[in-house]
MIKE-204058 format. One record per residue (C-alpha): z negated, x negated, y; residue in one letter. Coordinates in Angstrom, 3 decimals. Example, Ala and Ser with C-alpha at 12.3 -4.5 7.8 and 13.67 -1.06 7.14 Angstrom:
// residues 2
w=-7.800&u=-12.300&v=-4.500&r=A $
w=-7.140&u=-13.670&v=-1.060&r=S $
// end
This chain:
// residues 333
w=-89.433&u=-78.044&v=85.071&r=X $
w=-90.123&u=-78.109&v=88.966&r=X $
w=-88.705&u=-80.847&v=91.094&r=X $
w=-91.197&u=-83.185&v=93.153&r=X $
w=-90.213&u=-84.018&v=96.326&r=X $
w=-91.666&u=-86.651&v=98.505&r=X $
w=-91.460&u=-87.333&v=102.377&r=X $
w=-88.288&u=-89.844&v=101.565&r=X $
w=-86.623&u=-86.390&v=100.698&r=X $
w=-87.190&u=-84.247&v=103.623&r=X $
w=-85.121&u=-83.178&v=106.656&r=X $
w=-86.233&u=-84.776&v=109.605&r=X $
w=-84.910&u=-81.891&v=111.703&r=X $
w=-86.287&u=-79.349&v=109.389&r=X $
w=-89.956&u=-80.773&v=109.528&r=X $
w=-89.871&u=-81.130&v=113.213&r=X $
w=-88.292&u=-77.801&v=113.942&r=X $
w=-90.192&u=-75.457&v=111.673&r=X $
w=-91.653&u=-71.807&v=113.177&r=X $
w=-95.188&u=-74.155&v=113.632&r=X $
w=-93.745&u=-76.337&v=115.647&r=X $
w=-91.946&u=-73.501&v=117.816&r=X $
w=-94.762&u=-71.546&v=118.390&r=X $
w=-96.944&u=-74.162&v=119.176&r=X $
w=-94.476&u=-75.305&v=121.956&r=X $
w=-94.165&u=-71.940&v=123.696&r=X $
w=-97.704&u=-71.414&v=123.406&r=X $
w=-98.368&u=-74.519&v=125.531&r=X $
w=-95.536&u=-73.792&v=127.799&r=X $
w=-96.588&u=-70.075&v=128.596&r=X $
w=-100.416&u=-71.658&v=129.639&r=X $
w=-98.974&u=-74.302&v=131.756&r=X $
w=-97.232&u=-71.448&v=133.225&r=X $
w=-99.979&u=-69.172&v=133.623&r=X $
w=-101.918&u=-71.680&v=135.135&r=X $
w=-99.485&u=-72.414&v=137.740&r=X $
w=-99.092&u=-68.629&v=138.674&r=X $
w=-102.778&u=-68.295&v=138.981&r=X $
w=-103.040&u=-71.299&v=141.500&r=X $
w=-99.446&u=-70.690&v=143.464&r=X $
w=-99.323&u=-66.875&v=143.635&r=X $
w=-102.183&u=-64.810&v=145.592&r=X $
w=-102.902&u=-62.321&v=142.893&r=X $
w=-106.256&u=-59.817&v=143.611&r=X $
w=-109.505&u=-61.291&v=141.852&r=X $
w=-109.041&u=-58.669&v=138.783&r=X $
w=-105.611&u=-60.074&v=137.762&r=X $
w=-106.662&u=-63.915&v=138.280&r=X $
w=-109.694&u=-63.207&v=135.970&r=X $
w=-106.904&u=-61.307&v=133.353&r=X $
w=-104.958&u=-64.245&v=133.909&r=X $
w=-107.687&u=-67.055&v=133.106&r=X $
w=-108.694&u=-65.099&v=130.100&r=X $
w=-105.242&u=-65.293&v=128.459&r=X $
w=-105.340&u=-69.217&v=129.349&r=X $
w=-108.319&u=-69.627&v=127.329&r=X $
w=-106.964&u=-67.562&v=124.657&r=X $
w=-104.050&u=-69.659&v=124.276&r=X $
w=-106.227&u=-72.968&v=124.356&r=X $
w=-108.654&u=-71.922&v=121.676&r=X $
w=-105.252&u=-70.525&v=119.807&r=X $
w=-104.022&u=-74.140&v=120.005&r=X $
w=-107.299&u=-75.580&v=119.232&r=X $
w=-107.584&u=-73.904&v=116.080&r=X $
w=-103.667&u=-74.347&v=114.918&r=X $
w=-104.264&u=-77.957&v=115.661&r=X $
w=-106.884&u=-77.841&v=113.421&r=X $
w=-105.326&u=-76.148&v=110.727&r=X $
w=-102.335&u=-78.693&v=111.070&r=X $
w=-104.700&u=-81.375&v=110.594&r=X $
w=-106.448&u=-80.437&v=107.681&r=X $
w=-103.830&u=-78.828&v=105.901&r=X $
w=-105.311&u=-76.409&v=103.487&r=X $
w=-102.319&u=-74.855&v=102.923&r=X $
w=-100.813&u=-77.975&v=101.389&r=X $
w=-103.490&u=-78.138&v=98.271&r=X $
w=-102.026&u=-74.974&v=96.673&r=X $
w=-99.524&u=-77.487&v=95.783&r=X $
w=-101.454&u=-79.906&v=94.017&r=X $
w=-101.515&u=-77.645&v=90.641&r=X $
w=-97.898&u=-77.798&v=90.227&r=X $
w=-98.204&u=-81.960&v=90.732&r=X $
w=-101.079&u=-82.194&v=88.644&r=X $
w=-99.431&u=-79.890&v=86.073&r=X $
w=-96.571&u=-82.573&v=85.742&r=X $
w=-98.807&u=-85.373&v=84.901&r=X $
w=-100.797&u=-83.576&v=81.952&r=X $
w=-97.835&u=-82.484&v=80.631&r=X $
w=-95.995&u=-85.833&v=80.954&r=X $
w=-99.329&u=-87.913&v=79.750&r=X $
w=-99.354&u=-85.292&v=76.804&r=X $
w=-96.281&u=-85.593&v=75.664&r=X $
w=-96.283&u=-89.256&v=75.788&r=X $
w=-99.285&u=-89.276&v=73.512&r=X $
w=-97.729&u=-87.082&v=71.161&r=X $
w=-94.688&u=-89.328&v=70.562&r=X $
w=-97.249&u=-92.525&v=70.000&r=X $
w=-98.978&u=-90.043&v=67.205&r=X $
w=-95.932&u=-89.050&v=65.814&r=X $
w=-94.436&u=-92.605&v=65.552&r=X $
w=-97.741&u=-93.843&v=64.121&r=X $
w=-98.047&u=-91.355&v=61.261&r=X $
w=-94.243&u=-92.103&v=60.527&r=X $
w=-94.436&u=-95.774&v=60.459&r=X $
w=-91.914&u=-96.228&v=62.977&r=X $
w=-94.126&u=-97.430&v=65.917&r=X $
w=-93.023&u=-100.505&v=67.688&r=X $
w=-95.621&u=-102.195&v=69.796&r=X $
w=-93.708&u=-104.037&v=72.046&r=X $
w=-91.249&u=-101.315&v=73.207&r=X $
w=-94.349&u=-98.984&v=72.793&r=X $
w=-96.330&u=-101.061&v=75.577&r=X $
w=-93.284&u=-101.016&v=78.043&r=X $
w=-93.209&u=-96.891&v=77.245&r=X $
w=-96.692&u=-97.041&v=78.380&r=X $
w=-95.619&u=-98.503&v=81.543&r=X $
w=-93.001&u=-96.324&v=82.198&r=X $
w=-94.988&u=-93.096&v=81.559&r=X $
w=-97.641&u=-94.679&v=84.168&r=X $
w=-95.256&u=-95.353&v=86.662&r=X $
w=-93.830&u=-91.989&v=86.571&r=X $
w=-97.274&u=-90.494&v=86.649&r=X $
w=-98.105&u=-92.802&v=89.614&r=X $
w=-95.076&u=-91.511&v=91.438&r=X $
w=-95.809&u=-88.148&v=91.520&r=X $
w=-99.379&u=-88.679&v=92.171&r=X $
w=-97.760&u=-91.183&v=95.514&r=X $
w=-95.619&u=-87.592&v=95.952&r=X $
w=-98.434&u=-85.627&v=96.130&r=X $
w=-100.569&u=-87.573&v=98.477&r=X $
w=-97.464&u=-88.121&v=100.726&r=X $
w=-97.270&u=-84.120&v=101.088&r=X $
w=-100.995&u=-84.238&v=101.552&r=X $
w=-101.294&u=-86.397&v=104.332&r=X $
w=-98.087&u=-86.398&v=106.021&r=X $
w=-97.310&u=-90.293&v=105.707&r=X $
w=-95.881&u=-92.371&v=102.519&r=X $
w=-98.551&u=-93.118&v=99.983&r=X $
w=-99.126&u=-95.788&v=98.002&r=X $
w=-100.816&u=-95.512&v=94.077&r=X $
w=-101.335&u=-98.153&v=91.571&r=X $
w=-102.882&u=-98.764&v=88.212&r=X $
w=-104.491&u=-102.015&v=88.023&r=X $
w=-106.870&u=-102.964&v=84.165&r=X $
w=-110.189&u=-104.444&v=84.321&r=X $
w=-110.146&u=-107.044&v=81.485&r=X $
w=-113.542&u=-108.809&v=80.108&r=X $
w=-113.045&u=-111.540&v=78.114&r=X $
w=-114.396&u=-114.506&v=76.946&r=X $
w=-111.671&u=-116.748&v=78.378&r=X $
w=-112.712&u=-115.815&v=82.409&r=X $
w=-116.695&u=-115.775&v=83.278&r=X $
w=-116.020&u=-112.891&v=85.461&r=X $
w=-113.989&u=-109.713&v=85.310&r=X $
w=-110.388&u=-109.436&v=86.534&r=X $
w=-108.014&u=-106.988&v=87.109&r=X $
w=-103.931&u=-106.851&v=86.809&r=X $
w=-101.842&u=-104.786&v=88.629&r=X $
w=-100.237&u=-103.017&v=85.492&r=X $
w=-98.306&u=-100.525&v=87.086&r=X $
w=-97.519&u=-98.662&v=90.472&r=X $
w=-94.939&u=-95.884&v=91.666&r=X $
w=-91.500&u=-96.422&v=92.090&r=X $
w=-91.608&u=-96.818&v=95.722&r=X $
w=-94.158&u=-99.462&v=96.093&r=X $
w=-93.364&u=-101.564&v=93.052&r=X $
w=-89.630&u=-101.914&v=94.531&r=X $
w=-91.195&u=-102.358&v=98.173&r=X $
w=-94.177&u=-104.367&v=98.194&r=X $
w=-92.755&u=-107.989&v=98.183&r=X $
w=-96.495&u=-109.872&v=97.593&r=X $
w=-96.937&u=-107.937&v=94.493&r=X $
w=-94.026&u=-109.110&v=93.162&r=X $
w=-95.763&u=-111.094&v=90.630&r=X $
w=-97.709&u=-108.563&v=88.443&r=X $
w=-99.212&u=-110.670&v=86.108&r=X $
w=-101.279&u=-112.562&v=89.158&r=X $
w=-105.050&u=-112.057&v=88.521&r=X $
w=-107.284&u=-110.574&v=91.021&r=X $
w=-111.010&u=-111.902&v=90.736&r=X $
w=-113.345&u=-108.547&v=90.963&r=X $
w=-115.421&u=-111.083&v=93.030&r=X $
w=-112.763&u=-111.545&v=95.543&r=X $
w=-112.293&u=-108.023&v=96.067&r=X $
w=-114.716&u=-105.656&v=98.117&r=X $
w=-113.691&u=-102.082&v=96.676&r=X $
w=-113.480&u=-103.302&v=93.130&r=X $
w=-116.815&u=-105.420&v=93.296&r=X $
w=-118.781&u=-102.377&v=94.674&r=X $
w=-117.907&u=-99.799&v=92.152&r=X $
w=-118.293&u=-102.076&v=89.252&r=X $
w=-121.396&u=-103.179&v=90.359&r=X $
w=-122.314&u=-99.812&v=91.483&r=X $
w=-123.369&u=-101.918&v=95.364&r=X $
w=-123.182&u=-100.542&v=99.111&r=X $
w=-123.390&u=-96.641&v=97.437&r=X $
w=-119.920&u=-96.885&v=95.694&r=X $
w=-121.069&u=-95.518&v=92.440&r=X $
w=-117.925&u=-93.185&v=92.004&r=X $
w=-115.697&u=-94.536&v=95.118&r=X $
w=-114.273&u=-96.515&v=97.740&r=X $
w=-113.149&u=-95.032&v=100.903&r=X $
w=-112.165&u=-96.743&v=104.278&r=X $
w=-109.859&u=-95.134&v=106.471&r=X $
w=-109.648&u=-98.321&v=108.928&r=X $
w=-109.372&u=-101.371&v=106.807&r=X $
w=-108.613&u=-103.523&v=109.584&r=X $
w=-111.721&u=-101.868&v=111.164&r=X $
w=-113.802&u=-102.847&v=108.217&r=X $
w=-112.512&u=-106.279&v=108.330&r=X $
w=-113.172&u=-107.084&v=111.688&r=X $
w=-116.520&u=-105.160&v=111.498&r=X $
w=-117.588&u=-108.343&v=108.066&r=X $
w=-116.712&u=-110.942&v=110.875&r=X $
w=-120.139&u=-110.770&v=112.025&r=X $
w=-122.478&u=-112.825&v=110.064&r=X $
w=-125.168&u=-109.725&v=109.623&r=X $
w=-122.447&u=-107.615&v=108.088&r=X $
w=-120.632&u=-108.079&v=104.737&r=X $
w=-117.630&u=-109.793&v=104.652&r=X $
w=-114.578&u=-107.721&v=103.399&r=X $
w=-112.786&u=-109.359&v=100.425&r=X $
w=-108.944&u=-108.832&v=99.415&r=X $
w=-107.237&u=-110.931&v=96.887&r=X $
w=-104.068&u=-109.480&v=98.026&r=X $
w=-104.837&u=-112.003&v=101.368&r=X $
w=-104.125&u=-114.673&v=98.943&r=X $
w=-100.383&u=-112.835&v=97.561&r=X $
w=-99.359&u=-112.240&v=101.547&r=X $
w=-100.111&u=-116.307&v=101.963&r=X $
w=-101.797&u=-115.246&v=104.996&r=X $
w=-105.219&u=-113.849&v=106.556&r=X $
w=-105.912&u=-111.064&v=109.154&r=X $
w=-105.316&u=-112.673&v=112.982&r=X $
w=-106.999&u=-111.812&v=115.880&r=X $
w=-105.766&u=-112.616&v=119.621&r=X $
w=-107.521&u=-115.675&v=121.065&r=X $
w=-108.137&u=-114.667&v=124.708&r=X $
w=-109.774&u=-111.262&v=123.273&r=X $
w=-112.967&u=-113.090&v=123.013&r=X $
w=-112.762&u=-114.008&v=126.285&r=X $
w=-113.430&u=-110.016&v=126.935&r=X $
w=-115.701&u=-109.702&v=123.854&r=X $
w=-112.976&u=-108.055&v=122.150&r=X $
w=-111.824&u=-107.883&v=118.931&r=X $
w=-107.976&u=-107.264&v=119.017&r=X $
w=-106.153&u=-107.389&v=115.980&r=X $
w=-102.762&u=-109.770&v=116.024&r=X $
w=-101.411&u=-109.502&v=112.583&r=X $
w=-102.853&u=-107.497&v=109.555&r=X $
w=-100.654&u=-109.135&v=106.558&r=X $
w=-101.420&u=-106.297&v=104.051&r=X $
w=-98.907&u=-103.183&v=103.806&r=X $
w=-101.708&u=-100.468&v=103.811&r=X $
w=-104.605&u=-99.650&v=106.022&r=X $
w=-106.175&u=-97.128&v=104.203&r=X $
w=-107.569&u=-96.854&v=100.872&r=X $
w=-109.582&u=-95.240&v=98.284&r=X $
w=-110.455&u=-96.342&v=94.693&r=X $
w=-111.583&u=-94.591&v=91.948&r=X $
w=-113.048&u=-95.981&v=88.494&r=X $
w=-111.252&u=-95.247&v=85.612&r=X $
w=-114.181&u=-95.383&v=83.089&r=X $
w=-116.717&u=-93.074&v=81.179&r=X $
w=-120.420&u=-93.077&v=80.675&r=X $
w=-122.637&u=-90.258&v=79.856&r=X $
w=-125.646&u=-92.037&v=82.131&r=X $
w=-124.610&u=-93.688&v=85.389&r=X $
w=-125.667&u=-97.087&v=84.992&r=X $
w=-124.586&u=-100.670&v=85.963&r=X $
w=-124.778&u=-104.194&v=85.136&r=X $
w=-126.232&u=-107.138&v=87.230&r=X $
w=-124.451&u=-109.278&v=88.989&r=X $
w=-125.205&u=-112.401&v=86.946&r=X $
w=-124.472&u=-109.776&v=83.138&r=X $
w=-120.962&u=-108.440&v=83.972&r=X $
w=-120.038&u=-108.235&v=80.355&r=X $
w=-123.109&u=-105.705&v=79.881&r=X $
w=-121.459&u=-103.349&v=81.515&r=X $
w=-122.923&u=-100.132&v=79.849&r=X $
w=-119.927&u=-97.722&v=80.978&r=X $
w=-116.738&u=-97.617&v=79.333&r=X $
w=-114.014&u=-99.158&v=82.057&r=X $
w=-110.183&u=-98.845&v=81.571&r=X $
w=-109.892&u=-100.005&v=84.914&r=X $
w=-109.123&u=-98.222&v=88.487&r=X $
w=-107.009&u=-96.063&v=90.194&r=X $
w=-105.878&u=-97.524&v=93.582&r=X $
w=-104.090&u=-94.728&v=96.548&r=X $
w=-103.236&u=-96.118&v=100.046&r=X $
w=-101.346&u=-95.790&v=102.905&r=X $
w=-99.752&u=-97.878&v=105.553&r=X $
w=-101.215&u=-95.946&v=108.577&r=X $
w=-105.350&u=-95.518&v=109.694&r=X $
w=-107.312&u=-92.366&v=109.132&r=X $
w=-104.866&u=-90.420&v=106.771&r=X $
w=-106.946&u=-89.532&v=103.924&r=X $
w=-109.534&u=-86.623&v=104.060&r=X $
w=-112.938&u=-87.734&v=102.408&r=X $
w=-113.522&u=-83.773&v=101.606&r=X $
w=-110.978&u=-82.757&v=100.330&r=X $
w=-109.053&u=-85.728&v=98.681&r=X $
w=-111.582&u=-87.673&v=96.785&r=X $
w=-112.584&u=-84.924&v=94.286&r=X $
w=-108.869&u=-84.650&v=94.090&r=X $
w=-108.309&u=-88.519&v=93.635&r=X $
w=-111.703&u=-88.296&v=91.000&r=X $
w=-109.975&u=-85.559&v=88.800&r=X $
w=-106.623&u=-87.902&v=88.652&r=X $
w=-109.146&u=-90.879&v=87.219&r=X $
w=-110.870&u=-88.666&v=84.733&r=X $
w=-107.185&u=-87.678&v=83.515&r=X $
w=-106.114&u=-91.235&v=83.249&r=X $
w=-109.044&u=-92.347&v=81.568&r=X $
w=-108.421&u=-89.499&v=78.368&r=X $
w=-105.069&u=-90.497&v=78.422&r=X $
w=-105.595&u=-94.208&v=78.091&r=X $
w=-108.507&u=-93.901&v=75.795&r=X $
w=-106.717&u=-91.601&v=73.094&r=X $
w=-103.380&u=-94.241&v=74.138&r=X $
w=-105.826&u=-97.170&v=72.955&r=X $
w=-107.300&u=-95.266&v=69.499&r=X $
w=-104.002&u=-94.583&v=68.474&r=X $
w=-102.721&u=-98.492&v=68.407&r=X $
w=-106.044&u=-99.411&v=67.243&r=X $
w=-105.732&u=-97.296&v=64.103&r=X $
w=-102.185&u=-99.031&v=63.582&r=X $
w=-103.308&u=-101.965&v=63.697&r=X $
w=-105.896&u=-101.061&v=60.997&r=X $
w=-103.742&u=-99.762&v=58.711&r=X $
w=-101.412&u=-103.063&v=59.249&r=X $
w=-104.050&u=-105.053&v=57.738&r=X $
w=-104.848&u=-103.141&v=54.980&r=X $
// end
């Protein structure tokens, strides 16, 4: 089996020293040279026009490894061997649940923490992925929409993250805290199908976003995760002196996000606000990636990527959920 490796794993010296890096440094240095010969040393007209050809060579050169570097197509030939990992685990994990069932020897309460663990593990590599993909440490989580009779609105649980977050992200300590849908922005719009978030959420500035609902003609932007931090986004005081808003203190530990629904429905349809429990889609929940820095994620390359990872989930969990709900009919008969 192939071994994942995530940015907590590579050499710092290796990344920043690689044959890119190299050439992209001489590069620049040989231009800054040229350009001083042209302007120091009288060279005939011929041989200054050579000369400021090769400069603009070299910029466009640099223009279009910069490029490259920033959208990183090479890095998605990857993604198969991290996607292959997930169906396989996933698979196998549903496998074992079958196996135990038609033996008789499945245990619900170990089975559920198994679930957890599989998640988890699935929600590492995904984090693993992403990290490689963007260049900066990723956040994913798995969080269940519940609809019950016991709340009048939907709610959501954090029921599992990766490794790195769930050991990291102190306000989330508490995983059984429920999060309102109502008091959450991303969540509320895809459910509700509101501000064209009828298969995602992406924001690549969250503070942006936030400071962007403080004006009463725009939308507020909700996070129940204000209410886990004990403590709401600060902006300096003399900055609206200027007419500036400067950010003092963003309490969250990720700036950019994107959320996709973990559900099924052969029509795309949604409930109104007031009939949340008519929800005509099937919803396991969502699929939550982040990161701690602004403007990582790629909006045309990651979200179909992000998409295919909630489809996945939403087989697995499905089949997961028809397999305990056929042993629990057969342990009333």
């Amino acid at each position: 089996m192939a071994e994942y490796h995530s940015l907590d794993s590579a050499n710092w010296f290796t990344r920043t020293f690689n044959p890119s890096n190299i050439f992209v440094a001489i590069t620049s240095l040989s231009s800054i040279f040229g350009f001083l010969l042209v302007i120091k040393i009288p060279f005939s007209d011929d041989a200054k026009l050579f000369a400021l050809f090769l400069i603009i060579l070299i910029v466009v050169l640099l223009a279009y490894i910069y490029y490259y570097h920033i959208t990183k197509p090479y890095k998605y030939a990857i993604c198969s061997s991290y996607m292959h990992q997930v169906n396989h685990i996933l698979r196998d994990h549903l496998a074992k649940v079958e196996e135990a069932f038609k033996s008789g020897s499945l245990n619900r309460k170990t089975e559920g923490e198994n679930f957890i663990s599989t998640m988890e593990q699935c929600l590492t590599i995904t984090a693993n992925m992403f990290d490689v993909l963007t260049g900066r440490r990723c956040g994913v989580a798995y969080k269940q929409l519940i609809l019950d009779d016991k709340h009048p609105r939907p709610y959501l649980k954090t029921v599992a993250r990766d490794y790195r977050t769930r050991d990291h992200r102190k306000y989330t300590a508490e995983e059984g805290t429920i999060h309102c849908i109502d008091d959450n922005t991303d969540f509320y719009d895809l459910f509700f199908g509101k501000n064209q978030c009828s298969n995602y959420f992406f924001e690549n500035n969250l503070p942006k976003l936030w400071k962007k609902g403080l004006n009463p003609s725009n939308r507020p932007y909700k996070n129940s995760s204000f209410k886990l931090a004990q403590k709401e986004p600060e902006l300096y005081q003399w900055g609206d002196h200027l007419g500036l808003q400067l950010l003092k203190s963003w309490p969250l530990q990720y700036k950019s996000a994107m959320v996709f629904p973990i559900r099924f429905g052969s029509v795309l349809r949604f409930p109104p606000h007031d009939e949340p429990h008519a929800h005509p889609m099937k919803y396991s929940g969502f699929l939550c990636i982040d990161c701690g820095s602004k403007n990582v994620f790629n909006d045309r390359l990651q979200i179909d990527l992000g998409a295919a990872l909630a489809d996945l989930f939403y087989i697995f969990i499905s089949q997961y959920a028809f397999i305990l709900l056929e042993h629990s009919n057969s342990a009333e008969k």
